[in-house]
C-alpha positions in Angstrom: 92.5 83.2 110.8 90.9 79.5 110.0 89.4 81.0 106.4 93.0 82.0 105.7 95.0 79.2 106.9 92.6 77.2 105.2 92.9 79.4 101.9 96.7 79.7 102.1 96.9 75.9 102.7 95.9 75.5 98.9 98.2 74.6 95.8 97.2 77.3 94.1 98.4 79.7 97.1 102.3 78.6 96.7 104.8 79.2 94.2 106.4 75.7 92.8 105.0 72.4 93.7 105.9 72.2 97.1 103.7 72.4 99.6 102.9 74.7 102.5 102.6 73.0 106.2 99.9 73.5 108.0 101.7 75.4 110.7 103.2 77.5 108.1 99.8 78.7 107.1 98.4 79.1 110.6 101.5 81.3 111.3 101.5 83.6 108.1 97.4 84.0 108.2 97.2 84.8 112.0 100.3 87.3 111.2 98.2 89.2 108.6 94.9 89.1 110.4 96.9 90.2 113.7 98.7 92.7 111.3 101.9 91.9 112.7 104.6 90.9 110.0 106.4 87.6 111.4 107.0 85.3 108.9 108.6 82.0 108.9 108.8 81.4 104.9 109.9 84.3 102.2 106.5 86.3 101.6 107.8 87.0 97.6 109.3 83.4 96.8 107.5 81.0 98.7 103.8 82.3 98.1 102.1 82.7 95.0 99.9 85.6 93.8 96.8 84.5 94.5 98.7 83.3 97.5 99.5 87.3 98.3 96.2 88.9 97.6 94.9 86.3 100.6 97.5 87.8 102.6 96.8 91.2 101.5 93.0 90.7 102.0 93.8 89.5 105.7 95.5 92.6 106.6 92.7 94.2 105.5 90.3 92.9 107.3 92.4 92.6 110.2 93.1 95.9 110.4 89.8 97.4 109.9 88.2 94.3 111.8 89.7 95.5 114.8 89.4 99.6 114.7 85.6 98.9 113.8 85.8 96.6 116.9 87.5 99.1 118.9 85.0 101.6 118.3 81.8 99.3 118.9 83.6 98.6 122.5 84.1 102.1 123.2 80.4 102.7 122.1 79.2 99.6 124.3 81.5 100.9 127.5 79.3 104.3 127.1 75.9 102.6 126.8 76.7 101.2 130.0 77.6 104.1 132.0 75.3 106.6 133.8 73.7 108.9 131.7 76.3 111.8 133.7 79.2 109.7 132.4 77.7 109.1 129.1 77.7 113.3 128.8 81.3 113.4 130.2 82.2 110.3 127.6 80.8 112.1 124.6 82.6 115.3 126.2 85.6 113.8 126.0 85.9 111.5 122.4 83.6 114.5 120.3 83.2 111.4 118.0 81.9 108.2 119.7 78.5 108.9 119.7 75.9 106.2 120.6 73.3 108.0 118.0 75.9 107.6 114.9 77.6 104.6 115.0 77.0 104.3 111.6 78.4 107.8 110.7 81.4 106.8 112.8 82.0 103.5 111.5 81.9 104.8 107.6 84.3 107.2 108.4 86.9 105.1 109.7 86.3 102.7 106.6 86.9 106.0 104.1 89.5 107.8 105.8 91.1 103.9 105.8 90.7 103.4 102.0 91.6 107.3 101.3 94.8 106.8 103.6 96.0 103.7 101.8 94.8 105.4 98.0 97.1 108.4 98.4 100.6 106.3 99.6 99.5 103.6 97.2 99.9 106.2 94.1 102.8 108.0 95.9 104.3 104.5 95.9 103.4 103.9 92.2 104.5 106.9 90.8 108.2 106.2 92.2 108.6 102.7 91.6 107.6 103.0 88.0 109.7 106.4 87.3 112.6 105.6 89.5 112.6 101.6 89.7 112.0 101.4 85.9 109.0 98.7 87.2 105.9 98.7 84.3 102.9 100.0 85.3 101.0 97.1 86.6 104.0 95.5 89.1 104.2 99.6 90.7 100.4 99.5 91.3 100.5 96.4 92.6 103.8 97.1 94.7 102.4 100.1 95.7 99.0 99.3 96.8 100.3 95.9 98.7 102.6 98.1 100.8 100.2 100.7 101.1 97.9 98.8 102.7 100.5 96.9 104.6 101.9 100.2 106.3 98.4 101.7 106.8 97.4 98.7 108.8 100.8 98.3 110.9 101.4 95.1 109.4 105.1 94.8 107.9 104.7 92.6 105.1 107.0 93.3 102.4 107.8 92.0 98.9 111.6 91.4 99.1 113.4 89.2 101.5 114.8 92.6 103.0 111.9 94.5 103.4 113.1 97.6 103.0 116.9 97.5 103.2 117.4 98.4 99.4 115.0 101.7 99.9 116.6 102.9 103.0 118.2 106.3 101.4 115.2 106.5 99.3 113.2 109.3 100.8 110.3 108.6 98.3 109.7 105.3 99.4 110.4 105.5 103.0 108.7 108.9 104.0 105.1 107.6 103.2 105.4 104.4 104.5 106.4 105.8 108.0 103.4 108.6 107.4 101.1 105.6 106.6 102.4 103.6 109.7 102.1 106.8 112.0 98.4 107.9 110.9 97.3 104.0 111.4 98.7 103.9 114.6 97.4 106.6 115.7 93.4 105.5 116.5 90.3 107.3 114.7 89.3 108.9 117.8 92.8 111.1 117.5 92.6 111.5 113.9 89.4 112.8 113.4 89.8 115.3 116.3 92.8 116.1 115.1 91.0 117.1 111.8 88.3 118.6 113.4 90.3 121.0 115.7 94.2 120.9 115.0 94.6 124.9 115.1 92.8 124.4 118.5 95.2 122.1 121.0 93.7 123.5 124.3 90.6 121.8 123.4 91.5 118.7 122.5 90.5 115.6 125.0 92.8 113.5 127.4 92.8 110.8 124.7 94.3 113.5 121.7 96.7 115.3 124.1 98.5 112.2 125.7 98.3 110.5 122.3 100.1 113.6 120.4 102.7 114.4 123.2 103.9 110.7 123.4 104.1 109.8 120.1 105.9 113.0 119.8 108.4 112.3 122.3 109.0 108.6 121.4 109.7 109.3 117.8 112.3 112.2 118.9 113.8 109.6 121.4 114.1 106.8 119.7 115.3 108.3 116.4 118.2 110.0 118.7 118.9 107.3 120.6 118.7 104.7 117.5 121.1 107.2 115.0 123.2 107.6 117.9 123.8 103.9 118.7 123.7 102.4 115.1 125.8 105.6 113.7 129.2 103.9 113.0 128.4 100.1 113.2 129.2 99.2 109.5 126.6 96.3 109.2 123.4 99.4 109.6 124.1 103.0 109.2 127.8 103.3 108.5 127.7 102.2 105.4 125.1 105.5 104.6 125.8 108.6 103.8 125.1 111.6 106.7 121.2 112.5 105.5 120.2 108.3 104.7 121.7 108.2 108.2 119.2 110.0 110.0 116.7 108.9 107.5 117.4 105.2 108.1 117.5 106.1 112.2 114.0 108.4 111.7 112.7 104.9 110.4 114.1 102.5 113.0 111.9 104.7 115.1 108.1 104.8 113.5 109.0 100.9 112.8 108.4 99.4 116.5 105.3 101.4 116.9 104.4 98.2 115.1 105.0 99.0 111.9 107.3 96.1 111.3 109.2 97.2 108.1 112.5 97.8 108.2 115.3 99.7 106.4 118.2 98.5 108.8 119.7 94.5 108.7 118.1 94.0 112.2 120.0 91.3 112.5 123.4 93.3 113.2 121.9 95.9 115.0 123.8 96.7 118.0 122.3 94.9 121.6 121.4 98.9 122.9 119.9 99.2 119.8 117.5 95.9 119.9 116.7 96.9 124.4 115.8 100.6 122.6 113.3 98.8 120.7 112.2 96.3 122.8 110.9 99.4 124.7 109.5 101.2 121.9 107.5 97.9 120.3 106.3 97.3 124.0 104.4 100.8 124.6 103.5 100.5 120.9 101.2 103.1 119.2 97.6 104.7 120.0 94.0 103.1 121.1 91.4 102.2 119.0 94.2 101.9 115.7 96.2 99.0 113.7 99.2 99.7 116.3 100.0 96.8 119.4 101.4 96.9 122.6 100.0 98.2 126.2 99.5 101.7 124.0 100.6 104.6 124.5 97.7 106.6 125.9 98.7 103.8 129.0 102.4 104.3 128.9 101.5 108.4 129.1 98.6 107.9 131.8 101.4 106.1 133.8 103.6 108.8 133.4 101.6 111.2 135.2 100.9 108.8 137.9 104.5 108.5 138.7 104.9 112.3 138.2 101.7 113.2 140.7 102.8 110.8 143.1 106.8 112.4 142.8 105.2 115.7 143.7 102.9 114.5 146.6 99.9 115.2 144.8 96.5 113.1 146.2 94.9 113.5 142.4 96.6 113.2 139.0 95.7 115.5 136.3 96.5 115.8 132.7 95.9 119.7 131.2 93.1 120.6 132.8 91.5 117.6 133.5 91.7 115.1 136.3 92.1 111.7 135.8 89.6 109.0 137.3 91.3 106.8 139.5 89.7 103.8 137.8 91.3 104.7 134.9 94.6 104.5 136.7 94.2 101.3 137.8 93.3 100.1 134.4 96.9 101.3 132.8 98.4 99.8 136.1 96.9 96.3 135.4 97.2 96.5 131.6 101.1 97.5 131.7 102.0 94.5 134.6 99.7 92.2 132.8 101.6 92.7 129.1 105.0 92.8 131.2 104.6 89.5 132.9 103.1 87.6 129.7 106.9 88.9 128.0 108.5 87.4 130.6 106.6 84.2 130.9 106.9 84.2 127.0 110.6 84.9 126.9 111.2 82.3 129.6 109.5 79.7 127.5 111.1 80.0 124.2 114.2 80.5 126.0 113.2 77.0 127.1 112.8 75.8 123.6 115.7 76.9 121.6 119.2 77.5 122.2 119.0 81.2 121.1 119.9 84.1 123.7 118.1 86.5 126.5 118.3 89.5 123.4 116.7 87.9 120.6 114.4 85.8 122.5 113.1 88.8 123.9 113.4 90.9 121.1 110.9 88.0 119.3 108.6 87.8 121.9 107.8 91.3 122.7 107.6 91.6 118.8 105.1 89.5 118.6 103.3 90.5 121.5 103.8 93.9 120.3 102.2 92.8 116.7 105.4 94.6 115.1 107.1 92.1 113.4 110.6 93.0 113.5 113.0 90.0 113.4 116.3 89.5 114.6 116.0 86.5 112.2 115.4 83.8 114.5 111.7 83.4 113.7 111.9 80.5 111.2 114.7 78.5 113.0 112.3 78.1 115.8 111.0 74.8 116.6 106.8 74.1 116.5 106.2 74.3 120.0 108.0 78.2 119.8 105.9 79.0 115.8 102.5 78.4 118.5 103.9 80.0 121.2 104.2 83.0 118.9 101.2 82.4 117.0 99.4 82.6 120.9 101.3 85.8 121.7 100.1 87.5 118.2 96.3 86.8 118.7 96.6 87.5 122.5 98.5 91.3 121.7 96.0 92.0 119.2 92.8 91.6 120.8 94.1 91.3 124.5 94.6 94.9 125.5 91.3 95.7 123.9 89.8 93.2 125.9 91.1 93.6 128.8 90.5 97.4 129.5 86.7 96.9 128.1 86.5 94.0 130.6 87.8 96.5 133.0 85.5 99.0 132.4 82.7 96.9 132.5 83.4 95.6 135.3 83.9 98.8 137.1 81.5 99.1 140.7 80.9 101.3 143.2 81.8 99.9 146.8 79.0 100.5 149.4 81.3 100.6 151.8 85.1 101.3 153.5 87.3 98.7 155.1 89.7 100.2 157.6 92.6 101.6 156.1 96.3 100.8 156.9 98.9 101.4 155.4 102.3 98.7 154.8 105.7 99.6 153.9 106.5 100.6 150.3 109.6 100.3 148.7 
């Protein structure tokens, strides 16, 4: 974040001769390195190529920074466990191995860099045959929004993302694959790979992953359609198929994708809550997607179902699930909802804007998504910090703060009487 506020703080970084704030800077770099997509000056007019390729380097290294990081925590967190839960660990994630972190980190750099090659000529091929865009502006439109999807991030090269693609199945389709597979986590897609004809293998961590992101996509693409279907301003204006295309999209976006093929601006106020929701939960562990996860969201899920059916253990498939763990996705999901509030509260606090957008802002940002409801320039400096805090702390917080957790995690020597108070 300093080496590219510093680096997008130069001349030669903006288009024109006027010059970039500081705080402008600080906000766009520690929205690329976060991968989240904010923005409070036009990506394509105010900066400059060179000023672009900094941008596009810090997604880069953002995005792998962080899933490299998120494996050597999961491979630290097994070190430190008892050579029974080591075995039951290495059980479990088939891949995080404490012998091969090298094997393990090389792959997630390739299948990165293969990911992103395949959209970025997919991309290519269209905008030259289809845009009428010469060679070298589709590879370079192609491989900037490659990268940019891959890694969750949401940086575009119009001032409308992707409003003028939105019936465009070419365009749109890979960037919501490239979004999905990112936000995923390596530890999901390489099992995946490994044993997809095979689901009754497959760990905790794979099953919950699949079944949720499953679920949330259906959801929220229904829900979305359904809500936006005849508001002029979004999806009326689209023909039956774009429709569902358009809604399909406003879907994969809050898993913090950030693109967006919709004017979010006009959306509906069910339609922004329906997203607040979905940019919230966010995508899967140890991948370029934010919020509390939803390997935590799921984990919850069968908490509240085991304890609806009066059962004393929770299990998922055929495997029960610790109750340390459950106490980590308790913690994690209070934690993330009262730093939105206390967020929301504040900004509301600052500016003049209302509960809905306000909200929609902060658990954007906390969510490292990077949908706007537009609002994200107008704010004062006090608000472009607050946001700038609520970036770094929902990209490396829940990471943190479930390996802290973990860590932390001891064994009681003894009981304290039990009693039980009133619930509810």
């Amino acid at each position: 974040m300093a080496v590219g506020t510093l680096l997008l703080s130069l001349p030669a970084a903006t288009e024109g001769d006027a010059p970039t704030r500081f705080l402008d800077a600080l906000f766009t770099a520690t929205s690329a390195v976060c991968v989240t997509g904010l923005v409070t000056v036009d990506t394509s007019a105010h900066w400059s190529l060179f000023g672009e390729l900094v941008i596009l380097g810090l997604i880069q290294a953002g995005g792998l920074g962080i899933m490299t990081l998120a494996t050597v925590f999961a491979l630290v967190m097994s070190r430190r466990l008892g050579l029974r839960a080591r075995m039951v660990a290495q059980a479990e994630t088939k891949t995080l191995r404490s012998t091969d972190v090298r094997r393990v980190l090389r792959n997630v750099v390739l299948f990165s860099l293969a990911s992103e090659t395949l959209v970025a000529a997919v991309l290519t091929v269209r905008f030259a045959v289809a845009y009428d865009d010469s060679l070298g502006r589709a590879a370079y439109h192609g491989v900037f929004h490659a990268v940019s999807a891959f890694n969750n991030a949401g940086f575009a090269l119009w001032p409308d993302s992707l409003v003028r693609f939105a019936a465009d199945p070419w365009i749109i389709l890979p960037i919501c694959a490239a979004v999905i597979v990112g936000g995923l986590g390596f530890p999901v897609v390489f099992e995946l790979a490994r044993s997809w004809r095979r689901p009754r293998g497959w760990s905790v961590l794979t099953r919950v992953t699949v079944a949720v992101t499953g679920a949330l996509l259906a959801c929220g693409t229904l829900l979305l359609t359904a809500a936006e279907w005849n508001n002029p301003a979004t999806l009326g204006g689209l023909s039956e198929p774009a429709r569902w295309l358009a809604g399909f999209t406003a879907a994969v976006m809050p898993r913090s994708g950030g693109f967006n093929s919709l004017d979010v601006a006009h959306m509906r106020a069910e339609s922004w809550l329906a997203t607040d929701a979905l940019m919230f939960i966010g995508g899967g562990s140890a991948g370029t997607a934010g919020g509390i996860k939803v390997t935590t969201f799921g984990l919850l899920a069968f908490v509240v179902w085991a304890e609806m059916r009066g059962d004393t253990r929770v299990h998922v498939g055929r495997r029960r699930l610790p109750e340390g763990t459950q106490r980590q996705a308790v913690a994690i999901a209070l934690l993330g909802v009262g730093l939105v509030v206390a967020a929301t509260f504040t900004l509301m606090a600052l500016t003049a804007h209302g509960l809905d957008r306000v909200l929609f802002e902060v658990v954007s940002a906390f969510g490292i998504v990077g949908l706007s409801t537009g609002i994200t320039a107008d704010l004062p400096p006090a608000g472009h910090i607050l946001l700038i805090v609520l970036m770094f702390v929902g990209r490396t917080g829940p990471l943190t703060l479930a390996t802290a957790l973990a860590l932390r995690e001891r064994v009681r020597r003894y009981e304290l009487p039990e009693e039980r108070p009133i619930v509810g």
